[in-house]
C-alpha positions as CSV (number, residue, x, y, z in Angstrom):
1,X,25.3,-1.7,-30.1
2,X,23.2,-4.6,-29.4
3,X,22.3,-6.9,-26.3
4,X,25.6,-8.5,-25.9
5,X,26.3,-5.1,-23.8
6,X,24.1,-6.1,-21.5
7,X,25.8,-9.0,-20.4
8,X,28.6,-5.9,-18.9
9,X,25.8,-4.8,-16.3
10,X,27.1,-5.1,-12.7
11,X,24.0,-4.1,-10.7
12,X,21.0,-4.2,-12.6
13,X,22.1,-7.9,-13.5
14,X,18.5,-9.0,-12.8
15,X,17.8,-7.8,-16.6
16,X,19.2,-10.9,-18.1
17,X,17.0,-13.3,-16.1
18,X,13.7,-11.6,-17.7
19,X,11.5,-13.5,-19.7
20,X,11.9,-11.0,-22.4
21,X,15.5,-11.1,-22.7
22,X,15.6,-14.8,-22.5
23,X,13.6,-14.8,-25.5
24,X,15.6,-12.3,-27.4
25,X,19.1,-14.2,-26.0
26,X,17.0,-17.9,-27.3
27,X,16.8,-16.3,-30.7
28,X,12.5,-16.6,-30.1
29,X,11.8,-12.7,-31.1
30,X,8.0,-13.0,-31.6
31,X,7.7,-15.3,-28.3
32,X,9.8,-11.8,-26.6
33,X,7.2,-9.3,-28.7
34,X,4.1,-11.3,-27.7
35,X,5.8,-10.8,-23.7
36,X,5.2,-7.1,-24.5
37,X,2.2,-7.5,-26.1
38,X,0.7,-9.8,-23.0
39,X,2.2,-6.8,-20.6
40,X,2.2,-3.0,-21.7
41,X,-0.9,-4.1,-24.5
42,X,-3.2,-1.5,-22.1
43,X,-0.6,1.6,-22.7
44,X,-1.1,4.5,-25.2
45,X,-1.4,4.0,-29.2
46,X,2.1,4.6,-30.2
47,X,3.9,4.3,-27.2
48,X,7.3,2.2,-27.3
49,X,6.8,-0.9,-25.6
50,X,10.6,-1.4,-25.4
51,X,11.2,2.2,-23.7
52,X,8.0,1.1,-21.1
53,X,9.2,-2.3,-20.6
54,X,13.0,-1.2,-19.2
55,X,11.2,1.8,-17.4
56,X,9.3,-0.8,-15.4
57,X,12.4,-2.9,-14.7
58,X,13.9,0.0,-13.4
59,X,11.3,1.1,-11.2
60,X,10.9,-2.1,-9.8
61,X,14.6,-3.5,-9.6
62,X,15.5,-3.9,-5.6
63,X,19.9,-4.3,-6.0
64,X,21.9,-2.8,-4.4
65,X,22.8,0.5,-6.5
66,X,19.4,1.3,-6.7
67,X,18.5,0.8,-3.0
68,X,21.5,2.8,-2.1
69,X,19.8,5.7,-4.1
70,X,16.7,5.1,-2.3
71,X,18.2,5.7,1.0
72,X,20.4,8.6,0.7
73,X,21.4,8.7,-3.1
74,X,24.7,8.3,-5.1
75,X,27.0,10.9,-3.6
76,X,27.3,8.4,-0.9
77,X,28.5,5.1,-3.3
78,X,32.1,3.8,-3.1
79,X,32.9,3.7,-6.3
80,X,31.2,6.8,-8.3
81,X,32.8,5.7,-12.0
82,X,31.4,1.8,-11.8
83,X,27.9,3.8,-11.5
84,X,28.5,5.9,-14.9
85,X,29.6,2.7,-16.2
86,X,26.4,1.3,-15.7
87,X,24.1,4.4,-16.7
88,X,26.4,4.4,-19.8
89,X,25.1,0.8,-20.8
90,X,21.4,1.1,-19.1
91,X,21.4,4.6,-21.8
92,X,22.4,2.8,-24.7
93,X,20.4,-0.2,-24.2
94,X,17.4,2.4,-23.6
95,X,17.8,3.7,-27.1
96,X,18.7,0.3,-28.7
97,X,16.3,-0.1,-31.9
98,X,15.1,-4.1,-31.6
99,X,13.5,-3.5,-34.8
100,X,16.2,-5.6,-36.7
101,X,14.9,-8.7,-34.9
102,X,12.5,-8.4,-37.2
103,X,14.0,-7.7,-40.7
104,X,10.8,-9.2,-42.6
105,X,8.1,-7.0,-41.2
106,X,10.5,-3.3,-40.5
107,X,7.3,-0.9,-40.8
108,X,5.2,-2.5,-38.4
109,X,7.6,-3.7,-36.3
110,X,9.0,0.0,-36.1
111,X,6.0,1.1,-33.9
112,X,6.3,-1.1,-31.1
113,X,10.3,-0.2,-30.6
114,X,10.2,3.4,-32.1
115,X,7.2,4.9,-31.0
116,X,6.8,8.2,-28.6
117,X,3.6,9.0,-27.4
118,X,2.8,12.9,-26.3
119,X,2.4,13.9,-22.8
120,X,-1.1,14.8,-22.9
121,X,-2.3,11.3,-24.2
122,X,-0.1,9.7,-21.5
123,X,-1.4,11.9,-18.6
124,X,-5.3,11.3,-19.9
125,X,-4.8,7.5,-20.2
126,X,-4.8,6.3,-16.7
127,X,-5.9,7.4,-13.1
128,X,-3.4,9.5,-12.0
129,X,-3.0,7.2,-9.1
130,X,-2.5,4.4,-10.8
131,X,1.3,2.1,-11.2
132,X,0.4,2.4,-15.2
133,X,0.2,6.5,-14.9
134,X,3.5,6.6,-13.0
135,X,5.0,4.2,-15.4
136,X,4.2,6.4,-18.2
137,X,5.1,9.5,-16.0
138,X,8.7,8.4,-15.0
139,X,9.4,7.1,-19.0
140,X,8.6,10.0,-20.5
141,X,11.6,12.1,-17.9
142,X,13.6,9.2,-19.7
143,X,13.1,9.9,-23.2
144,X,14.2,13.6,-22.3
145,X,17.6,12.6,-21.1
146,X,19.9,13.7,-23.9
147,X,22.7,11.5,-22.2
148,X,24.2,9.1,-19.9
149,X,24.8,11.4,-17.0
150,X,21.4,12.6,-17.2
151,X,19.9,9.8,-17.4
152,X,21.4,9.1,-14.5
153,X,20.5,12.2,-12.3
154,X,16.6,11.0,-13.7
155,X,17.0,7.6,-12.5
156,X,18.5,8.8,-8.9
157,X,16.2,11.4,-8.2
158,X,13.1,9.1,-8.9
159,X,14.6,6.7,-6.9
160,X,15.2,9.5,-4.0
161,X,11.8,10.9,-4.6
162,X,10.0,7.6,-4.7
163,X,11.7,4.6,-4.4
164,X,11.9,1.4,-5.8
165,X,10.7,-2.0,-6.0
166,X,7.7,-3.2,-4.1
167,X,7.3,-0.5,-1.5
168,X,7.5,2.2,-4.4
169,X,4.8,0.5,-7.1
170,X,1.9,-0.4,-4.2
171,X,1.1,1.8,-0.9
172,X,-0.9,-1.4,0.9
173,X,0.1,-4.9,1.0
174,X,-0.3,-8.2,2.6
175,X,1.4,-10.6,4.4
176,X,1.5,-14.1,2.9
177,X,3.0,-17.8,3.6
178,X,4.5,-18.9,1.1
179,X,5.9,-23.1,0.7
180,X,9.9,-23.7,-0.2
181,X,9.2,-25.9,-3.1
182,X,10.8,-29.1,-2.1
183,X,11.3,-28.8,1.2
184,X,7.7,-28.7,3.4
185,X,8.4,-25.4,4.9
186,X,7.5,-21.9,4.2
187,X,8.4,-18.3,4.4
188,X,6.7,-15.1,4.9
189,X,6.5,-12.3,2.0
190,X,4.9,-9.1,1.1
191,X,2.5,-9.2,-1.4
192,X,1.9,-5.4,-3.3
193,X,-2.0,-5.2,-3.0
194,X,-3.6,-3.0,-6.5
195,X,-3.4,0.6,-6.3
196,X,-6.9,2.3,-5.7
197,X,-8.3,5.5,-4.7
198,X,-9.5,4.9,-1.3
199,X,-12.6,8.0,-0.1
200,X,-11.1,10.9,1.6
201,X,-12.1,12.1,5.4
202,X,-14.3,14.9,4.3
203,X,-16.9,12.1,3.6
204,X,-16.6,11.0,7.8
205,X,-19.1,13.6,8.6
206,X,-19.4,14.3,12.5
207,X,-16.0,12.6,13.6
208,X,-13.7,15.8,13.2
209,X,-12.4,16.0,16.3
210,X,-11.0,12.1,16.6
211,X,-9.9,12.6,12.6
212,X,-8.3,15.3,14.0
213,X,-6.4,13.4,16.8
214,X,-5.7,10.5,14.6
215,X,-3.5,13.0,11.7
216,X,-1.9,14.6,14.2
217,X,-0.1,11.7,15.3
218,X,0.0,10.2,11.7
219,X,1.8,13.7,11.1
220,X,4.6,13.2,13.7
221,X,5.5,9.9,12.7
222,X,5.8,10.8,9.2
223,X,7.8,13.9,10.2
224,X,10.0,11.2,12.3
225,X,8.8,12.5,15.1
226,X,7.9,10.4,18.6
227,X,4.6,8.9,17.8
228,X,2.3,6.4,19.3
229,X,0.4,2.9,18.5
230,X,-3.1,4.3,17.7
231,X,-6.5,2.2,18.6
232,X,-9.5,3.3,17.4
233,X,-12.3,1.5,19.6
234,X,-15.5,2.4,19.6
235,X,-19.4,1.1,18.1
236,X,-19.8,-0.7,14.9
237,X,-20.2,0.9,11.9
238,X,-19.0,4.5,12.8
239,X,-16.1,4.6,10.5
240,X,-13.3,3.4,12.3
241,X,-12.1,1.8,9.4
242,X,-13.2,4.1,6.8
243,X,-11.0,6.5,8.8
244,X,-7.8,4.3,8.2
245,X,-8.1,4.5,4.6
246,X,-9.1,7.6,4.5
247,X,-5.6,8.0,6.2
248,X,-3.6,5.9,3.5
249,X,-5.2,8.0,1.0
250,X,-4.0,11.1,2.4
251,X,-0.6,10.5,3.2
252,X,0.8,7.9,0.9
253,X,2.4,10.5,-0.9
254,X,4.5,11.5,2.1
255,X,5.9,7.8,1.9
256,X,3.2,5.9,4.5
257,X,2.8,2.8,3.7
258,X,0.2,0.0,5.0
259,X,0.6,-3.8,5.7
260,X,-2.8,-5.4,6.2
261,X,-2.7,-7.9,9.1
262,X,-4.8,-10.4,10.7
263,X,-4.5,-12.5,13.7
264,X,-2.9,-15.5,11.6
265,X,-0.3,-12.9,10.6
266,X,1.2,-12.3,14.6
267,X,4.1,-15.1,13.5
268,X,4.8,-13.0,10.7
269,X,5.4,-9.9,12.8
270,X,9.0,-10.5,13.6
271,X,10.1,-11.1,10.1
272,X,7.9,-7.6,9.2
273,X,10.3,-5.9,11.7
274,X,13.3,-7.0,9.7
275,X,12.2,-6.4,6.4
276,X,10.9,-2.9,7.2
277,X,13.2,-1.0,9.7
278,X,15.3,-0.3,7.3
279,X,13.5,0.9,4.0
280,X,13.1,4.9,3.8
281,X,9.5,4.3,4.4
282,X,7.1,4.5,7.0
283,X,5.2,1.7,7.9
284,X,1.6,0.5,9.5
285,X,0.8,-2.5,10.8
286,X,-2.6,-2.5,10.6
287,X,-5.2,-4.1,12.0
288,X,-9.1,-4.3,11.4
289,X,-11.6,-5.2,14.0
290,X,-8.8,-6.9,16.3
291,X,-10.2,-8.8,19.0
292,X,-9.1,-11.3,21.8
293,X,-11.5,-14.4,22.9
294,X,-10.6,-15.8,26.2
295,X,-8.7,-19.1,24.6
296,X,-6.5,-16.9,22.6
297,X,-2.7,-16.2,24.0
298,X,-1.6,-14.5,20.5
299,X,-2.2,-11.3,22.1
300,X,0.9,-11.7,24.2
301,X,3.1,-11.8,20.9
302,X,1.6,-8.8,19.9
303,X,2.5,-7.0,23.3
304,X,5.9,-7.8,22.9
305,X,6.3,-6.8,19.5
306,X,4.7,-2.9,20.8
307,X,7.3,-2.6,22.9
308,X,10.4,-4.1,21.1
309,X,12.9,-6.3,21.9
310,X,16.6,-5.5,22.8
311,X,17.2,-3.8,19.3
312,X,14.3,-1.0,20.5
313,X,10.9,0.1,18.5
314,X,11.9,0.7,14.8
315,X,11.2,4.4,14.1
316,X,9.5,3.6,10.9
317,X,6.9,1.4,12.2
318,X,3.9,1.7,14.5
319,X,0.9,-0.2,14.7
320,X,-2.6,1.0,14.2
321,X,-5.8,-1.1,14.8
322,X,-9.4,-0.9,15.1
323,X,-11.6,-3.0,17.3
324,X,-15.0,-2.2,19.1
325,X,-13.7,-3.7,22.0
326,X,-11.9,-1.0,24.2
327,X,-9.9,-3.6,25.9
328,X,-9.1,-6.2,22.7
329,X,-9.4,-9.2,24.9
330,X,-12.5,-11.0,26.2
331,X,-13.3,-10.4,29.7
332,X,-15.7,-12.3,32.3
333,X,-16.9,-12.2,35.5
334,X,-15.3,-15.1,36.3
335,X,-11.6,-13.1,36.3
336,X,-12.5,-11.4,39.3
337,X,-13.4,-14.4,40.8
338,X,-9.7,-16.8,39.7
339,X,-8.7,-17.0,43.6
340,X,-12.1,-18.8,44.2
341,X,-12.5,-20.8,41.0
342,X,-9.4,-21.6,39.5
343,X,-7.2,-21.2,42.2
344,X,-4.8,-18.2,41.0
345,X,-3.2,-16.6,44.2
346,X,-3.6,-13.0,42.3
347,X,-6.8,-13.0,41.5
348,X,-6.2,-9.6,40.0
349,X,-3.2,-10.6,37.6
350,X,-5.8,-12.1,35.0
351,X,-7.4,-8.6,34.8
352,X,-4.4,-6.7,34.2
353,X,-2.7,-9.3,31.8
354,X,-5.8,-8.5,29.5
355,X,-5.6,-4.6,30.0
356,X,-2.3,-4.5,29.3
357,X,-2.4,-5.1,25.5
358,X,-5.0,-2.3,25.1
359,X,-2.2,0.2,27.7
360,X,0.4,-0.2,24.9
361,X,-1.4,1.8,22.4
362,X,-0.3,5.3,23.7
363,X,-3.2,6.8,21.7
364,X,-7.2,5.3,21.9
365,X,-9.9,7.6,20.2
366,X,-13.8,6.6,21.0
367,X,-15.9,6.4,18.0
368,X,-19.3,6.8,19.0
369,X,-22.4,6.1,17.2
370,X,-23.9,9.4,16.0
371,X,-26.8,11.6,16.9
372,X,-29.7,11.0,15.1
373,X,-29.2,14.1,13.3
374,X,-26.1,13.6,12.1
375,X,-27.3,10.7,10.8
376,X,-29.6,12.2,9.0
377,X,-27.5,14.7,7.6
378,X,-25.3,11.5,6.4
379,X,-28.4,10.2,4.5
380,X,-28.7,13.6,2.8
381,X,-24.8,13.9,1.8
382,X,-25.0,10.9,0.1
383,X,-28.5,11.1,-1.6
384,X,-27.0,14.8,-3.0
385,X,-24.0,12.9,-3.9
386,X,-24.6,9.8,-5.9
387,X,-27.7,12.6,-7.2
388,X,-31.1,10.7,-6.2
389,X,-34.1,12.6,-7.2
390,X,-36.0,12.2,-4.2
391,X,-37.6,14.6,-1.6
392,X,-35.7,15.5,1.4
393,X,-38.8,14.4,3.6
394,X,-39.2,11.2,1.7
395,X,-35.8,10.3,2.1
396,X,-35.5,11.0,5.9
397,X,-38.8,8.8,6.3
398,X,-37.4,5.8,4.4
399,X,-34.1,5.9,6.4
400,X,-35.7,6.5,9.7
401,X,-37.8,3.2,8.8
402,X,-34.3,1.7,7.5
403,X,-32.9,2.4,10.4
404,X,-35.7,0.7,12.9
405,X,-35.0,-2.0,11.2
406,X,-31.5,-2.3,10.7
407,X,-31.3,-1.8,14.3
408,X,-28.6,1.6,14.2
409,X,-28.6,4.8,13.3
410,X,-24.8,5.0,11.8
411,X,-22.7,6.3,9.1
412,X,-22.7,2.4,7.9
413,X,-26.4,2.1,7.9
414,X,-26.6,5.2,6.1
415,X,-24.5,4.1,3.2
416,X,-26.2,0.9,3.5
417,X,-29.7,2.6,2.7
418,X,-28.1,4.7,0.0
419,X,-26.7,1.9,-1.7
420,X,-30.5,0.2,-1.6
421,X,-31.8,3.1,-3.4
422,X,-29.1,3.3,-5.9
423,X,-29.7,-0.4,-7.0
424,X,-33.6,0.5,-7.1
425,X,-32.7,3.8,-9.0
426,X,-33.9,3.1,-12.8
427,X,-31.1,5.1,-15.3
């Protein structure tokens, strides 16, 4: 077989518009090998770059077969036989030897398109968080298959278990604008931000109760249960945001996902809704350190899109946000005086137009700054462990004077000090 069987695909079509095959179809091999070189060059000595390369298409290859898997798997596809068709091709493509694109340098050329690398080198080469560790993961169930049909059965359940495409390669993204070439208009699109390990909660010392509160509702809404917008209000530097990736941490195994959003991004909302509802996900708008000033009508946009319009909340979607303004928008004295001033006939309208936005999140948890004690025993959690050699009664002197002059006492001034000492700290 060679790639002319490729040309037979149906629904992972999107293979013959890669720059790697385009080479390989231009009769430019070593422009195609350097592609693979430039891409997987950070995998395992030995491994098969031609095995990695279609695992990656796979994974990230939004059509409609592989979507449909996503959602509720193939028992559920019209027409069963056109989808052993295609696993029948996507097998033998899998195993194809590219070697003889090469006929002048076999041996070393043999490597790249023949190699198998063991589990234990794969497993030990990346974070196991990582896209690269889950690449390696999902292509080594591949090289197992001893067949088409299971090949197939690997390729559904992964898709089942995990997804595919953007939403199953990054856990956080953001919203972007981006300009129709030609035209002087734009569209919005998501934008996979890099995979990372974000701190867990057990290093929010003192806020167990509100974490508490906060994975509680998390936990209904990923069970699809009724669950509410969540604002965490509350001082600076407490954690509030800490908390939220704390969250993604936690439960992006579970299938949460987070879209990071700023005010700019309220337009962008709408299309969100459309693009998200109906993806076996479940989604987070989230916000950081949203705030309202007096001049700023956004926040009516943003009320709307809480409640839903006449196709109802999505039940995949809520909206979380931080602020350390328990009512989001700007108020003055002067609202209570709009009959007087500016002439508003319901003086008391303003007031309650600006509490209403803060009303629609059904659940607000107050993070307070801490005691001095537990900020103290913050300082001493993080001295023991980034491992500072320094005397417990030393340390608690220079953060008390840290702390005088920072101006707070919090979990953020505490990591602040820490981070002083660390950059003083002589290896």
């Amino acid at each position: 077989m060679n790639l002319e069987r490729m040309e037979e695909l149906l629904f992972y079509r999107n293979l013959l518009e890669t720059d790697f095959v385009q080479d390989l179809k231009a009769d430019a091999p070593y422009a195609a090998l350097s592609r693979l070189f430039q891409n997987y060059s950070n995998m395992p000595k030995g491994t098969n770059l031609w095995h990695i390369f279609l695992s990656d298409f796979l994974l990230q290859d939004e059509n409609s077969l592989s979507l449909s898997a996503e959602k509720r798997g193939w028992s559920h596809f019209s027409h069963p036989e056109f989808i052993q068709r295609e696993m029948e091709i996507l097998y033998s493509l899998y195993h194809l030897n590219l070697s003889f694109f090469f006929p002048k340098e076999q041996k070393a050329i043999d490597s790249v398109f023949r190699g198998k690398v063991s589990e234990a080198a794969k497993t030990e080469h990346f974070p196991s968080y990582s896209y690269e560790a889950q690449l390696l993961s999902f292509n080594n169930k591949l090289e197992t298959a001893k067949d088409a049909q299971e090949f197939s059965s690997i390729l559904e359940m992964e898709y089942k278990e995990k997804g595919v495409g953007l939403f199953r390669c990054h856990s956080a993204f953001s919203l972007e604008k981006e300009n129709i070439f030609g035209t002087g208009s734009s569209e919005y699109c998501l934008e996979g931000l890099p995979l990372q390990k974000y701190p867990g909660f057990s290093t929010l010392l003192g806020y167990e109760k509100e974490i508490s509160t906060l994975k509680e509702n998390t936990e209904a809404f990923l069970a699809g249960k009724k669950a509410n917008h969540v604002l965490l209000y509350g001082d600076a530097g407490t954690g509030k945001s800490s908390c939220m990736k704390a969250l993604l941490e936690e439960y992006q195994s579970k299938g949460l996902r987070f879209v990071s959003l700023f005010k700019k991004d309220l337009e962008g909302i709408p299309f969100l809704l459309q693009a998200l509802r109906e993806r076996p996900y479940f989604f987070i708008l989230y916000f950081d350190d949203l705030s309202f000033e007096n001049f700023e009508v956004e926040y009516k946009l943003l009320k709307a899109v809480m409640e839903g319009g006449l196709e109802g909340r999505a039940d995949n979607i809520l909206l979380y946000a931080t602020s350390n303004r328990r009512h989001l928008v700007k108020e003055n004295l002067s609202d209570k005086n709009d009959i007087e001033y500016q002439e508003d006939l319901h003086h008391s309208d303003t007031t309650e137009e600006k509490l209403s936005l803060a009303d629609r999140f059904g659940l607000s948890i107050l993070f307070q700054k801490p005691a001095y004690t537990l900020y103290q025993k913050i300082v001493l959690s993080l001295a023991n462990k980034y491992k500072l050699s320094i005397s417990e009664e030393k340390l608690l002197t220079m953060a008390n004077a840290w702390s005088i002059r920072r101006g707070a006492a919090t979990g953020r001034t505490a990591e602040q000090f820490i981070q002083s000492l660390l950059v003083q700290k002589k290896d």
